[in-house]
N, C-alpha and C positions, 0 to 999 in steps of 0.2 A: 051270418056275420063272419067277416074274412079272422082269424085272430093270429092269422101267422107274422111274422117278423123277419126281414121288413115289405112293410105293405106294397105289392104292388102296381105298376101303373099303367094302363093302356097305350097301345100305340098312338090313341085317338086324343087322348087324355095331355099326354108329352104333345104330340104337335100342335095342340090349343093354347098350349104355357110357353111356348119359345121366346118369345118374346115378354114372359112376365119376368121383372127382374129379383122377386123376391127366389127367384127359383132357380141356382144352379145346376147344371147338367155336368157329370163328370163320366168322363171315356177311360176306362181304367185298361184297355188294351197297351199295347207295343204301341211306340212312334210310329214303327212304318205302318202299322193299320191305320190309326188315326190319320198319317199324313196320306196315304191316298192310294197303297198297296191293297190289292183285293187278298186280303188275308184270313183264316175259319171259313172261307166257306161262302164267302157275302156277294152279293150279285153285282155291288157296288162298294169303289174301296173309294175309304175317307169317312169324315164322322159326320153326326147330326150337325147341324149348323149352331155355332153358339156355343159348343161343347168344351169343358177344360180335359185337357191332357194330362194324367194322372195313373200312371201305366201301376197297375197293381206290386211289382217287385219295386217302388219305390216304396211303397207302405210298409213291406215286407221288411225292408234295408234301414229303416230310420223307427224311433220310436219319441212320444211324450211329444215334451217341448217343441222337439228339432222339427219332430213331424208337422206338428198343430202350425211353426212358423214357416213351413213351406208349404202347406195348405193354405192359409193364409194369403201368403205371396202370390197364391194363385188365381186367388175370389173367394176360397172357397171357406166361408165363415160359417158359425154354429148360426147365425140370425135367419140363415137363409135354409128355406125347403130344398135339401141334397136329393137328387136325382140318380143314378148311378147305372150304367150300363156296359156291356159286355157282351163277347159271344156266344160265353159261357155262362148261365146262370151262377153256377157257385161261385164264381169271382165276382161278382156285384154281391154278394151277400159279403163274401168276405169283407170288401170293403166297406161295407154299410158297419159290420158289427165292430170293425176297427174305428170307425169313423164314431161309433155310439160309445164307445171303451176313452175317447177324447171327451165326451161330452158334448157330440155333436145328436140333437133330438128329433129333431125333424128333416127321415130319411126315406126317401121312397127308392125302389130297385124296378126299373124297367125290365122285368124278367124275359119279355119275346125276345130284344139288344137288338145288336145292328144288324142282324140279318134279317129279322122281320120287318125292319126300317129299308133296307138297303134292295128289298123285293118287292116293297111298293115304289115304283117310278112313279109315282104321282109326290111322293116326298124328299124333301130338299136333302142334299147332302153337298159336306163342302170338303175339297182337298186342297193339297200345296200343288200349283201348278205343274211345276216340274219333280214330282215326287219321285219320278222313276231317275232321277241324277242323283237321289240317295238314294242310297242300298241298303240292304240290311245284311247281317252275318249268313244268316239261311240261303239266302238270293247267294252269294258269292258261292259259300260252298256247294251247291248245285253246279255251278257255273265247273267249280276245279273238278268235282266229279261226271263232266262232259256231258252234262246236260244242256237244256235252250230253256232259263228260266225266262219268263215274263218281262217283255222289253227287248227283251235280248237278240239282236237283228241276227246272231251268225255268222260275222263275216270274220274274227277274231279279237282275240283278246288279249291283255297284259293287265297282272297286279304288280304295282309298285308298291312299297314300303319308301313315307318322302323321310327325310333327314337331311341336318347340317353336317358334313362332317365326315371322316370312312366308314361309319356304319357298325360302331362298337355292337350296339343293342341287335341290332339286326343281324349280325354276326351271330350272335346269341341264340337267338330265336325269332321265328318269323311265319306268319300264313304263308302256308302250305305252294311252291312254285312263286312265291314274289320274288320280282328282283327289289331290290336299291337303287331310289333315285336321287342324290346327293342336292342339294338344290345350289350351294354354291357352285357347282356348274353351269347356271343358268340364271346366273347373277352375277356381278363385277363392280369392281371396287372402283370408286370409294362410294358412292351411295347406296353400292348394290341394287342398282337397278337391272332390270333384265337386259340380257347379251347382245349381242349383236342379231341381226338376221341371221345372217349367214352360221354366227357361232350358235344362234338356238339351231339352227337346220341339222345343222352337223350333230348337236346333241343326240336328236331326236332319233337323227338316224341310225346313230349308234347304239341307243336303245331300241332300236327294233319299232318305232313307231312311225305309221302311215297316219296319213288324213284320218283313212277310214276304219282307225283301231279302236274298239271300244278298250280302254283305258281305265282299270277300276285302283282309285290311290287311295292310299290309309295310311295313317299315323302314329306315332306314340305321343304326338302333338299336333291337335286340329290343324296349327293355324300353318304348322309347313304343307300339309296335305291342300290345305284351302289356298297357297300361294303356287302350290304347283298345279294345281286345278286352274287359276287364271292364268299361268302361264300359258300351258298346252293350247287351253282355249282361243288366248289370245294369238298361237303360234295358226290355229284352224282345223285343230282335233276336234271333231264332230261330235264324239260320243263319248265326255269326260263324267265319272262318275267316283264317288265319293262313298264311301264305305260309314256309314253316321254311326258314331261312337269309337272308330279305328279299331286299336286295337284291343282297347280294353272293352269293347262289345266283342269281340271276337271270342274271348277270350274266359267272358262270364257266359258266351252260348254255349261253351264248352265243346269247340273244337279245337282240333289240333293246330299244334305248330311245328315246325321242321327247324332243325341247322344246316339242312343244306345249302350251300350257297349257288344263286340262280345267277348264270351270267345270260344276258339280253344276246340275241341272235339280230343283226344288223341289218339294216335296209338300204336297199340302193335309191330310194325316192320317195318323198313323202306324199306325192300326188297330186298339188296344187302348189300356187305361189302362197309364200310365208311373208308377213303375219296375215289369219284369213279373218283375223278380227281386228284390224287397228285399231277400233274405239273403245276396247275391252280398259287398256293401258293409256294414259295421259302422262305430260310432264307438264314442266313449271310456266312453258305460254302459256297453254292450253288452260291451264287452271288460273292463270290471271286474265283470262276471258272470260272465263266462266263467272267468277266474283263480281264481274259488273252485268251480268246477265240475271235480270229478276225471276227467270224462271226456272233458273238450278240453283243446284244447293250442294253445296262442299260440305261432306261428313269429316270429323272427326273422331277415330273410333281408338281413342287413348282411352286411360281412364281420367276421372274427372279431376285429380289433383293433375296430369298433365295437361288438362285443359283449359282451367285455369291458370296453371304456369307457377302449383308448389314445389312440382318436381319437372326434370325436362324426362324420367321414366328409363334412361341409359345412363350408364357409366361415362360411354363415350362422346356424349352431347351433353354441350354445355348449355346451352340457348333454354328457357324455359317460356313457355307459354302457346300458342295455338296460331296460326294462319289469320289475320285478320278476317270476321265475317264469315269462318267456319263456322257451323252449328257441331252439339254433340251429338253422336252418336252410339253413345253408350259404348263399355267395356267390360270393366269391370273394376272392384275395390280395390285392387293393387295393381300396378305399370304391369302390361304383358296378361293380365287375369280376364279370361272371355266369357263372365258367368253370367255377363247379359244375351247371352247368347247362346248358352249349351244347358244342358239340365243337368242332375248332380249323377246322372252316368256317361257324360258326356257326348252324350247325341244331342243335335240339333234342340234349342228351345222351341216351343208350338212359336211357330212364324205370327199368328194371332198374338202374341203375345211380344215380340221384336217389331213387329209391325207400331205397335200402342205406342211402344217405346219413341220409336224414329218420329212418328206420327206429332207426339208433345212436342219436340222441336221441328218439327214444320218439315221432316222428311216426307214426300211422300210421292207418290211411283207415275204422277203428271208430270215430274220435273225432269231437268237431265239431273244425275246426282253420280258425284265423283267422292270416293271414299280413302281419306289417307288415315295414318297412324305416324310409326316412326321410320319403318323403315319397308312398309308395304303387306307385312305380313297379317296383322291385324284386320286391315281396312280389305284383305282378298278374304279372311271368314266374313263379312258384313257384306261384300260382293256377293261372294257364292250365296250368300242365306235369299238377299234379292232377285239376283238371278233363279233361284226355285220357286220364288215367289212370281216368276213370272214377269219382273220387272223390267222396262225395255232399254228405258234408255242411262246405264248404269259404266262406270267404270272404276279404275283404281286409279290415283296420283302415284303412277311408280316411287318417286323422290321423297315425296312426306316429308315430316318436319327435321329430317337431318339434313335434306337437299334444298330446302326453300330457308331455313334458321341459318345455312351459312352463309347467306346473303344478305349482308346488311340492311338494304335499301327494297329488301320484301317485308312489309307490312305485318307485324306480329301484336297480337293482343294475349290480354290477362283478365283475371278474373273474371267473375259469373256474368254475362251479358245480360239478362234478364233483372239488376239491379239498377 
């Protein structure tokens, strides 16, 4: 008789239950394993299918209440048979005996984890399509110590540090060789939509970026890192890649950071004609095309008192309420908060879980779907998260509701459409 704690469960046993739902599966590894990095060791990177994301230094970082209501948030209830695995046996245990210290009873720990899953090809495993366009802090620091991590084609590289502004923080402190990429140079007033051609060309080149630059940007705020991410894209940088969690992952891996300041070495040519992605970026036709077109759907990724129209979410916009015929698309509890979309160390949310979200209001990745906010920056984190998702036919309303609210005679609504 087994008497140990907590009891374990077959490779054979777990792939019989995937589809029972009294039975949660929790993945207490890193994002980027779960999301699809071959990480410990495993023959196959991504998780069991069905799996909650629940990386063990969150259980570590929270206690009680806080803990049990972000378990919770995630599926993962005391009513239900918890599952728990890992690459490491003693991290499923840990979390099991956390998870029994709430009052959670019924715990099983998949002690083979994802490598003995991950070495039968006859068993299903699921990842985020483009998981290699997030990075992790390790994958970078490889990269600054001249190595050729995983993905990594060789042809060169730039770390950017994005910001509004000359770069107070960045001055300060910064990963290791970043420059500073200011974004209001690659935006213009009054809606701050993105530059001209010619003035993104000229940007680019002065930052020292080609076509074919692999491009790794971080933030001290996702959502500038994620507007400069569709920018590039949109300008037809091949290889734009996103650092998930910026800097404050960087920074809990406990690597270094530098004051030296990095000026960008210039290029005489970016390679190709600019923009190499036109459809990345829409304006205000294009989006009143769209609205009479049954099979796209115009995101709104404010939070919900701007989408309703209790607050217009800006100081400097007065207009409240939403795009006639927008759906929401989630954001977060207060104007400018993206917590439906990051987790509480700010890396990406499990895409499964943004997915469910979009999915209730009738997003979903058969449609064409164009994503605004207020003034573009929001709606490029809900791009980028799609775009990893693998989504095709996807872009941003540059203008959003400061360029389309100053239009009298464009169509605006209020309150919950679903009443």
């Amino acid at each position: 008789m087994n008497t140990t704690w907590p009891h374990s469960m077959t490779t054979a046993a777990l792939a019989s239950e995937l589809d029972n739902p009294r039975f949660v599966v929790v993945d207490v590894r890193d994002m980027a394993a779960f999301n699809g990095w071959q990480r410990h060791g495993v023959a196959r990177g991504g998780h069991i299918p069905g799996a909650v994301a629940f990386p063990i230094a969150w259980a570590r970082r929270m206690k009680g209440r806080a803990l049990r209501t972000l378990l919770t948030s995630k599926g993962i209830t005391a009513d239900q048979t918890i599952i728990v695995y890992d690459a490491v046996k003693d991290k499923s245990a840990e979390m099991a005996y956390t998870l029994k210290a709430l009052g959670y009873n019924t715990i099983l720990s998949y002690d083979a984890g994802i490598q003995a899953w991950a070495a039968d090809a006859s068993l299903p495993m699921a990842s985020l399509a483009r998981y290699d366009m997030l990075v992790y802090p390790a994958w970078v620091y490889q990269l600054l110590c001249g190595k050729c991590p995983d993905t990594y084609a060789g042809q060169g590289f730039a770390v950017f540090e994005v910001g509004w502004g000359e770069g107070t923080a960045y001055h300060a402190s910064h990963i290791p060789r970043a420059k500073y990429l200011a974004l209001q140079a690659h935006e213009h007033p009054p809606w701050w939509n993105r530059v001209s051609t010619a003035a993104c060309e000229a940007q680019l080149l002065a930052q020292g970026i080609r076509h074919d630059t692999t491009v790794i940007l971080y933030g001290r705020d996702m959502t500038a890192a994620t507007r400069a991410a569709v920018l590039l894209m949109y300008a037809g940088v091949n290889d734009v890649r996103l650092l998930d969690g910026g800097l404050t992952a960087w920074r809990a891996a406990g690597y270094p950071l530098e004051t030296k300041l990095r000026r960008p070495v210039p290029v005489s040519d970016f390679g190709k004609t600019i923009p190499g992605h036109p459809e990345y970026i829409i304006d205000t036709e294009e989006v009143k095309g769209l609205l009479s077109d049954t099979d796209t759907a115009l995101v709104c990724v404010r939070s919900w008192a701007e989408y309703v129209g209790a607050t217009s979410g800006y100081p400097y916009i007065k207009a409240k309420g939403r795009i006639a015929g927008a759906l929401w698309g989630h954001a977060g509890s207060v104007p400018r908060c993206m917590d439906h979309y990051r987790n509480i160390d700010n890396t990406m949310r499990n895409y499964h879980e943004i997915t469910a979200n979009w999915q209730s209001w009738g997003v979903t990745s058969d449609k064409r779907v164009a994503f605004y906010c207020g003034t573009g920056w929001r709606a490029s984190e809900a791009f980028f998260s799609a775009y990893l998702m693998g989504w095709k036919q996807i872009a941003v309303y540059d203008g959003g509701w400061w360029e389309w609210s100053q239009d009298t005679s464009n169509p605006i609504a209020c309150g919950d459409p679903r009443r």
